[in-house]
PATIMI-331591 format. One record per residue (C-alpha): chain; residue number from 0; x negated, y, z negated. Coordinates in nm, 2 decimals. Example, Ala and Ser with C-alpha at 12.3 -4.5 7.8 and 13.67 -1.06 7.14 Angstrom:
2
SITE   kette    nr     east    north       up
SITE       A     0    -1.23    -0.45    -0.78
SITE       A     1    -1.37    -0.11    -0.71
//
This chain:
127
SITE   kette    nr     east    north       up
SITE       A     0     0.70    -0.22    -1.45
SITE       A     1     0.58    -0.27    -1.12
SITE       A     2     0.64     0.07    -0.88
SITE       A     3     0.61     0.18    -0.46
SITE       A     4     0.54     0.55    -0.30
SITE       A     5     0.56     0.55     0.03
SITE       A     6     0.56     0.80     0.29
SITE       A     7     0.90     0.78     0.49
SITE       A     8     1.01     1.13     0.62
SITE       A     9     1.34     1.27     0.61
SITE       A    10     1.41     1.40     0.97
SITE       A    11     1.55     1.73     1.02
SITE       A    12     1.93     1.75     0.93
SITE       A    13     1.93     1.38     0.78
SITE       A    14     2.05     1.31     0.43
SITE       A    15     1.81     1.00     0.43
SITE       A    16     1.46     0.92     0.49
SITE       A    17     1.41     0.68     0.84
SITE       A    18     1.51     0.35     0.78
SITE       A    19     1.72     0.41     0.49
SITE       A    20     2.08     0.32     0.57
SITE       A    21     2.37     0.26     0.28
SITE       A    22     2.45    -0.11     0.23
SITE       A    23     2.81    -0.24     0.30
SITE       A    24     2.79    -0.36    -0.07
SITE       A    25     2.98    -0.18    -0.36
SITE       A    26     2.83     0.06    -0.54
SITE       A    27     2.47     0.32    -0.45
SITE       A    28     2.29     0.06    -0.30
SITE       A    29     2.07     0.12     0.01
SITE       A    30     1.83    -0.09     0.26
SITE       A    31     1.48     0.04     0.37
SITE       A    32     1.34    -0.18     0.67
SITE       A    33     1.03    -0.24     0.83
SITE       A    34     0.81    -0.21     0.58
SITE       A    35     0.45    -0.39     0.63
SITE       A    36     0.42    -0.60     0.31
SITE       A    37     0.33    -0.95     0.25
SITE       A    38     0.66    -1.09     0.15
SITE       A    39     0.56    -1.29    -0.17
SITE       A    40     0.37    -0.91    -0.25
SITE       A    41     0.71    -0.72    -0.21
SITE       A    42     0.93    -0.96    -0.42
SITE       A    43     0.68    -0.88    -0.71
SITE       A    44     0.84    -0.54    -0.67
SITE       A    45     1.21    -0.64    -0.75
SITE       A    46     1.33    -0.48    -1.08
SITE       A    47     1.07    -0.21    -1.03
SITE       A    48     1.10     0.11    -0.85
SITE       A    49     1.03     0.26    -0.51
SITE       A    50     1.01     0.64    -0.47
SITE       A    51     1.02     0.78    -0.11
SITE       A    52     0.78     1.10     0.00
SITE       A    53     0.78     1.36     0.30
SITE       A    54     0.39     1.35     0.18
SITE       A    55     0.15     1.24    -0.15
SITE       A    56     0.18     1.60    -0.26
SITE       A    57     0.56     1.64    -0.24
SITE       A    58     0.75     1.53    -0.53
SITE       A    59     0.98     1.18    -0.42
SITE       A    60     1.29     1.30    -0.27
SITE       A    61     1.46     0.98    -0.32
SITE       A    62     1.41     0.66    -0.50
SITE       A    63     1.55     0.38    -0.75
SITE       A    64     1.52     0.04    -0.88
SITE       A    65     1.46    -0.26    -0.67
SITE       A    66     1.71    -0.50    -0.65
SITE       A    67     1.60    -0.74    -0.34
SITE       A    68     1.37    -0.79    -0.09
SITE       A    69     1.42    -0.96     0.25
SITE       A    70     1.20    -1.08     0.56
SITE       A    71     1.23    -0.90     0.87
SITE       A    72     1.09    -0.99     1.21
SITE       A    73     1.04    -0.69     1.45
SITE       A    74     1.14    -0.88     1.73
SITE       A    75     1.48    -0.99     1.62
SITE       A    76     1.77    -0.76     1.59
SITE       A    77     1.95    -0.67     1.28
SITE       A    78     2.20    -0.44     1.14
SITE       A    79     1.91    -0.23     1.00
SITE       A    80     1.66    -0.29     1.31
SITE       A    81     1.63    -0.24     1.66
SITE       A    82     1.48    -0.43     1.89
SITE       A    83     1.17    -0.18     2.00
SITE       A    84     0.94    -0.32     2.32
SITE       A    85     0.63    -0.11     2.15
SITE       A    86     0.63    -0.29     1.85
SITE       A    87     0.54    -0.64     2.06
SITE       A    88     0.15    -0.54     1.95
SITE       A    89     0.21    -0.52     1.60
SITE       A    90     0.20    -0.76     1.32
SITE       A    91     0.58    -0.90     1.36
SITE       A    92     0.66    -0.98     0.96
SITE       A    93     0.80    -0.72     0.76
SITE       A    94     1.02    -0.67     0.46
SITE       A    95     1.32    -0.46     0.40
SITE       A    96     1.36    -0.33     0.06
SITE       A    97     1.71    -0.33    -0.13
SITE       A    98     1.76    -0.08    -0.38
SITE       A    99     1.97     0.12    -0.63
SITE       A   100     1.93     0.47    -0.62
SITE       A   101     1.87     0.65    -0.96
SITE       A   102     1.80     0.98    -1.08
SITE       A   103     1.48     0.83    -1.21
SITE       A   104     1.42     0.81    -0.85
SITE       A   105     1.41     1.17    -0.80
SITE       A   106     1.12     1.42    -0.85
SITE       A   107     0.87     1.18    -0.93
SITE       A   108     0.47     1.27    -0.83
SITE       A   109     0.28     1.02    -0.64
SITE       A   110     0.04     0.76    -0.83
SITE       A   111    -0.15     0.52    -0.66
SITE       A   112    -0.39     0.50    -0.43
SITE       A   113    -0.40     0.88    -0.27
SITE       A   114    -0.68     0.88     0.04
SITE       A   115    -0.60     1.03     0.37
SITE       A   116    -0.49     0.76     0.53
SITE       A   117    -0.24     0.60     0.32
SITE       A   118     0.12     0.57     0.35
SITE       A   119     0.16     0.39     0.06
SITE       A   120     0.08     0.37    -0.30
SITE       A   121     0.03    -0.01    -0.32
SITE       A   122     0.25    -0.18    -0.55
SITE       A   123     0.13    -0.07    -0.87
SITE       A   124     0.15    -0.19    -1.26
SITE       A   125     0.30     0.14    -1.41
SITE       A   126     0.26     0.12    -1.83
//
């Protein structure tokens, strides 16, 4: 199964990390956008997990399996994005990530790659 930490803070009195909104669609599904993935990468993730950190040593506060991913261009506006004029200098193709959460989501330690810099695990093959 193919999995995703990233880092995505939960602000101070939010429920969610940023970028994590509910989905109008039935059922515990949620949306994370911008996310700076190759597109044909972050399909590879659907049916996997994603796990969501405050940092690599905190235990995910919030994941679950992937249903969907999307395309997501910084400089359009969308229900889950806003239109920001500092963003003009970065690469414009994202993805937003559609997901279920899960208790399997919860709790879970970070794997992947783990050097100072990164915000992300890389999608990894988890056995």
């Amino acid at each position: 199964m193919k999995i995703l930490h990233l880092i995505n803070k939960t602000e101070a009195g939010e429920m969610l990390p940023k970028g994590v909104s509910k989905s109008k669609e039935d059922g515990n599904i949620y949306i994370s956008c911008c996310w700076d993935f190759k597109l044909e990468e972050a399909k590879t993730l659907i049916g996997g997990m994603i796990f969501f950190h405050d940092t690599k040593s905190d235990r995910s506060k919030l994941g679950g399996q992937v249903v969907d991913v999307q395309p997501v261009k910084l400089d359009e506006e969308t229900e889950f994005h806003k239109v920001d004029p500092d963003d003009k200098n970065r690469r414009q193709s994202r993805v937003m990530f559609k997901f279920e959460i899960t208790p399997e989501g919860r709790e879970q330690r970070w794997r992947g790659k783990d050097h100072a810099m990164s915000w992300t695990s890389g999608i990894i093959d988890l056995e």
